[in-house]
LUMVEX-492764 format. One record per atom (N, C-alpha, C, O): residue number from 1; residue in three letters; chain; atom name; x, y, z. Coordinates in nm, 3 decimals. Layout:
N
(zapa NUM "ALA" "A" "CA" (X Y Z)),
...
This chain:
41
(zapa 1 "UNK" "A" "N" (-0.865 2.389 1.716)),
(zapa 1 "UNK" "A" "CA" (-0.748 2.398 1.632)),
(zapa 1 "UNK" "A" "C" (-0.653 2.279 1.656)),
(zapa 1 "UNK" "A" "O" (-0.602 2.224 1.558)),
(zapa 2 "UNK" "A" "N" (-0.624 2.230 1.799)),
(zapa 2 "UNK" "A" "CA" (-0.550 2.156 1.831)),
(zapa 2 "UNK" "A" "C" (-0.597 2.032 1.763)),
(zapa 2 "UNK" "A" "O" (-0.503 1.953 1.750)),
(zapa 3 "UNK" "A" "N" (-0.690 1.995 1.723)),
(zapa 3 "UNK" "A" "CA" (-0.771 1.840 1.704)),
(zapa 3 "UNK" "A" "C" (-0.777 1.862 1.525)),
(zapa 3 "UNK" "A" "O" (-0.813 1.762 1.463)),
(zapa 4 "UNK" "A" "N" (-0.753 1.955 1.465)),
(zapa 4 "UNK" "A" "CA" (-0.690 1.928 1.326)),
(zapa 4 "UNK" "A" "C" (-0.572 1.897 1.307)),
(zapa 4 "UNK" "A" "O" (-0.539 1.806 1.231)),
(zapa 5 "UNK" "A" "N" (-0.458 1.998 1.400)),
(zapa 5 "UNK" "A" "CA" (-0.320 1.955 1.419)),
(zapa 5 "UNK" "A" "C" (-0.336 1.754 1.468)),
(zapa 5 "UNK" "A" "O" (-0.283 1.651 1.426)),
(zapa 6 "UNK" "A" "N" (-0.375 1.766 1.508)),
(zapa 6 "UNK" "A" "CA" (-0.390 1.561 1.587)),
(zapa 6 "UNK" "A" "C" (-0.424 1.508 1.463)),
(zapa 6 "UNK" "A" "O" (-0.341 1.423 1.428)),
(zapa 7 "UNK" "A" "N" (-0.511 1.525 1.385)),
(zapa 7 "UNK" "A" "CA" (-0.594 1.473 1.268)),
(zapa 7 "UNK" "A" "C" (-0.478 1.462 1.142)),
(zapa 7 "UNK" "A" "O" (-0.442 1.366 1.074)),
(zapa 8 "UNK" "A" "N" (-0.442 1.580 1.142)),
(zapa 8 "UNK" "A" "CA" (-0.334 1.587 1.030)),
(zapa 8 "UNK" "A" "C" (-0.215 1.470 1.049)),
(zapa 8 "UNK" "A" "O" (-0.177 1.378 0.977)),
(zapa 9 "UNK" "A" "N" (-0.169 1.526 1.199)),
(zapa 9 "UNK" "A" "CA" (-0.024 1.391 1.252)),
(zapa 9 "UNK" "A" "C" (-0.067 1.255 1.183)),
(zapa 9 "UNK" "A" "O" (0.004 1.187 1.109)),
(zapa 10 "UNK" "A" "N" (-0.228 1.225 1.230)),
(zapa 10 "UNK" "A" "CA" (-0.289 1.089 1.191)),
(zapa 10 "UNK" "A" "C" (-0.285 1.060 1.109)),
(zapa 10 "UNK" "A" "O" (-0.271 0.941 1.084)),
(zapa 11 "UNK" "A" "N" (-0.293 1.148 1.022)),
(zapa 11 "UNK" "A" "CA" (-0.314 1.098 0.863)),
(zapa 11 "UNK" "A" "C" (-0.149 1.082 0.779)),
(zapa 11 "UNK" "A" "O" (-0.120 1.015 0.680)),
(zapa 12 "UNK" "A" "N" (-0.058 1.178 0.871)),
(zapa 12 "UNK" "A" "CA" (0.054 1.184 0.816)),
(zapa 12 "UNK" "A" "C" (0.122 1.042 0.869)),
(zapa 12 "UNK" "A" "O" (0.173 0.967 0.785)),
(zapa 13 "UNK" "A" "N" (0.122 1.019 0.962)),
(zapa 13 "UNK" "A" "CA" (0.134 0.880 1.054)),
(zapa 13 "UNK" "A" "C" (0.116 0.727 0.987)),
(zapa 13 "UNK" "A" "O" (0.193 0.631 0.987)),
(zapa 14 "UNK" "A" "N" (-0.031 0.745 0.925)),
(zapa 14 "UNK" "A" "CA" (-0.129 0.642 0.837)),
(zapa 14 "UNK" "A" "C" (0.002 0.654 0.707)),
(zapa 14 "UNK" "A" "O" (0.098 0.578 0.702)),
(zapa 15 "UNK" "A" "N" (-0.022 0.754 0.622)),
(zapa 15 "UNK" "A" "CA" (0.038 0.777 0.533)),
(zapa 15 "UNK" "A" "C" (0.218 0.690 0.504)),
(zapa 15 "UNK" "A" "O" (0.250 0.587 0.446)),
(zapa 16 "UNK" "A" "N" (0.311 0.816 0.590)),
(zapa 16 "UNK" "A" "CA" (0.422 0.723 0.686)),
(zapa 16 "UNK" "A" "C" (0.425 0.513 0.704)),
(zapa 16 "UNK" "A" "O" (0.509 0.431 0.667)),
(zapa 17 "UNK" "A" "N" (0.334 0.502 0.754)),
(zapa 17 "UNK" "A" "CA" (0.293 0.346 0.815)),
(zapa 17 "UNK" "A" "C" (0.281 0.322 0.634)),
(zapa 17 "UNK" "A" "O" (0.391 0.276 0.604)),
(zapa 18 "UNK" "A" "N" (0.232 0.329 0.560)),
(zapa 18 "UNK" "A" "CA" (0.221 0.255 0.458)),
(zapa 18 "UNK" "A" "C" (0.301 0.251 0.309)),
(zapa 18 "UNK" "A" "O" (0.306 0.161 0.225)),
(zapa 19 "UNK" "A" "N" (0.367 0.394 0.313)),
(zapa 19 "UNK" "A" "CA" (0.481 0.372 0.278)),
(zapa 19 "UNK" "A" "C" (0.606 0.281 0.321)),
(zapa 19 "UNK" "A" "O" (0.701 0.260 0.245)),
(zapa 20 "UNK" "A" "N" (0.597 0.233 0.445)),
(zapa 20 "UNK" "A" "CA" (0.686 0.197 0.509)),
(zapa 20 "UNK" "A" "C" (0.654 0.024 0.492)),
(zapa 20 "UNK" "A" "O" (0.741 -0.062 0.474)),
(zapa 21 "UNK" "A" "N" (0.502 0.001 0.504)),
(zapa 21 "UNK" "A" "CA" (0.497 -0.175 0.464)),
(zapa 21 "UNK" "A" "C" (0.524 -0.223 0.314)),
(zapa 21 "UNK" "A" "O" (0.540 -0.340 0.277)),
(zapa 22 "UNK" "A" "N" (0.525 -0.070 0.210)),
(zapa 22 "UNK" "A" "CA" (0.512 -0.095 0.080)),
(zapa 22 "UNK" "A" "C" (0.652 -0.139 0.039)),
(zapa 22 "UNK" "A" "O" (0.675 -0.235 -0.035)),
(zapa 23 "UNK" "A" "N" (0.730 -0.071 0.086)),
(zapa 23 "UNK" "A" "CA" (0.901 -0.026 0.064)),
(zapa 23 "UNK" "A" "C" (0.944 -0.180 0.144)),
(zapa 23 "UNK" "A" "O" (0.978 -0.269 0.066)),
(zapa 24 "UNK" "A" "N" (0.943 -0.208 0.264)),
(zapa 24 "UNK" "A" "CA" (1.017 -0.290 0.348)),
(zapa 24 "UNK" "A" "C" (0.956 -0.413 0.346)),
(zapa 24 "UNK" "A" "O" (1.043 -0.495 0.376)),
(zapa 25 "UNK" "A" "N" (0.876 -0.456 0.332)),
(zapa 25 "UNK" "A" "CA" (0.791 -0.617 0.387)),
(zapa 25 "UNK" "A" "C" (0.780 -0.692 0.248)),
(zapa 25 "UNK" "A" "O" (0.690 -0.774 0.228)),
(zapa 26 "UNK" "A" "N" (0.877 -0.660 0.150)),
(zapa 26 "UNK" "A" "CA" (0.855 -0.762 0.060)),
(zapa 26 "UNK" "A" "C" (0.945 -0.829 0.050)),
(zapa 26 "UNK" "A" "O" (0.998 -0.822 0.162)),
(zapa 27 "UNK" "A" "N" (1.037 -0.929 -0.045)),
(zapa 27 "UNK" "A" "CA" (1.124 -1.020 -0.004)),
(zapa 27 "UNK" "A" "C" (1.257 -0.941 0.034)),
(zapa 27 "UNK" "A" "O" (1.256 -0.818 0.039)),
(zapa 28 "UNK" "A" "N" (1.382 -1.024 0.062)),
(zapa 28 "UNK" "A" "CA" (1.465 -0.981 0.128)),
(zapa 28 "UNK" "A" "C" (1.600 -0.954 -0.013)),
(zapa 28 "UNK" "A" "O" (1.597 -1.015 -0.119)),
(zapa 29 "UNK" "A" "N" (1.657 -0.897 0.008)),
(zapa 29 "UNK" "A" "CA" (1.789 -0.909 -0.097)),
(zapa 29 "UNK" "A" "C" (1.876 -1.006 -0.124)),
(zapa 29 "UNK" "A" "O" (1.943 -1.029 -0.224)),
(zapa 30 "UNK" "A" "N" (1.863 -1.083 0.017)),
(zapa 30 "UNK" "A" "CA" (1.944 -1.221 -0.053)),
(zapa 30 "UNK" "A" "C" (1.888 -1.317 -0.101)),
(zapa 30 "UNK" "A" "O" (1.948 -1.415 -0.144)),
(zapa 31 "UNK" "A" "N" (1.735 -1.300 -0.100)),
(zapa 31 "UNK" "A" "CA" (1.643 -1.391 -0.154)),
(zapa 31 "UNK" "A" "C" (1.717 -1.424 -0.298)),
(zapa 31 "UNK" "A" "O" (1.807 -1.360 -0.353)),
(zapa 32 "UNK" "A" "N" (1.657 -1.535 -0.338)),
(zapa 32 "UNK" "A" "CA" (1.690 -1.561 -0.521)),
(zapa 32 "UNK" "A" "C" (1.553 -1.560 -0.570)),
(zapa 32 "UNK" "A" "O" (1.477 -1.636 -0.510)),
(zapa 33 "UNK" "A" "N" (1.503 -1.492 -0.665)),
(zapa 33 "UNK" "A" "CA" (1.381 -1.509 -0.706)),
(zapa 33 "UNK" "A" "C" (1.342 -1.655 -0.759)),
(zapa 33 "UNK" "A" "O" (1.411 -1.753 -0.787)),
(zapa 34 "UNK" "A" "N" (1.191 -1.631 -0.763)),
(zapa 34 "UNK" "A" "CA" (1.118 -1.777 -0.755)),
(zapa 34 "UNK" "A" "C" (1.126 -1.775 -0.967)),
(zapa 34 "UNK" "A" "O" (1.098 -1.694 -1.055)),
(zapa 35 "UNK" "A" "N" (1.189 -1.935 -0.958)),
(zapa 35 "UNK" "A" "CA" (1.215 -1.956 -1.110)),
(zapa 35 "UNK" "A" "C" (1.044 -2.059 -1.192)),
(zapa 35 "UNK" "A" "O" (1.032 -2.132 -1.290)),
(zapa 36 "UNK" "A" "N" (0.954 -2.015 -1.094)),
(zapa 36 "UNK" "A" "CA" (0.833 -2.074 -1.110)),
(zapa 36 "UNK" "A" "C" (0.776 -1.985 -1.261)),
(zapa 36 "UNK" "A" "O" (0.734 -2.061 -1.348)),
(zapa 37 "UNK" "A" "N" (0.773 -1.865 -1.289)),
(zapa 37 "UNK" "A" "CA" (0.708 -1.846 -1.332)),
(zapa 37 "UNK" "A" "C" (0.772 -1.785 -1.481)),
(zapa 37 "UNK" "A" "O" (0.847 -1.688 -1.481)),
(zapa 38 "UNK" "A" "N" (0.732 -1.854 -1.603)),
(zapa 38 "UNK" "A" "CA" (0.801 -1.811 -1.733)),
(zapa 38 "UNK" "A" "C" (0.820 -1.674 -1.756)),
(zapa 38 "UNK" "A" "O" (0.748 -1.581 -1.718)),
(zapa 39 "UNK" "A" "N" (0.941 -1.669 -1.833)),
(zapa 39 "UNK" "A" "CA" (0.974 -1.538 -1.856)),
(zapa 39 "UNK" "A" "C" (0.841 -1.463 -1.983)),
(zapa 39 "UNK" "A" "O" (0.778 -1.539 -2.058)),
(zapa 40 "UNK" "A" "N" (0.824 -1.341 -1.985)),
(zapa 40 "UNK" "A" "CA" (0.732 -1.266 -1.997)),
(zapa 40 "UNK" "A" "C" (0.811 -1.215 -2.195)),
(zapa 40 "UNK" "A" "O" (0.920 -1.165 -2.224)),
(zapa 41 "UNK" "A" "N" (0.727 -1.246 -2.260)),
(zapa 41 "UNK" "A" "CA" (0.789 -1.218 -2.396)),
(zapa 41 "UNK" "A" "C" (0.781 -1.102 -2.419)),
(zapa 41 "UNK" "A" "O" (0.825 -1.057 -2.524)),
């Protein structure tokens, strides 16, 4: 029983961890966006 409870944490953990690189690790707020690429009609 105990080693589904562990399994579950893991997956909730995994889960957690990648919400967390999705949300936070992209540019910053004071960034200025990149004026490289044409606007989209």
């Amino acid at each position: 029983m105990w080693l589904l409870i562990l399994e579950a944490l893991a997956a909730l953990a995994l889960l957690g961890g990648a919400v967390w690189w999705t949300m936070f690790s992209g540019r910053r707020r004071d960034e200025e966006p990149d004026d490289e690429d044409p606007p989209a009609r």
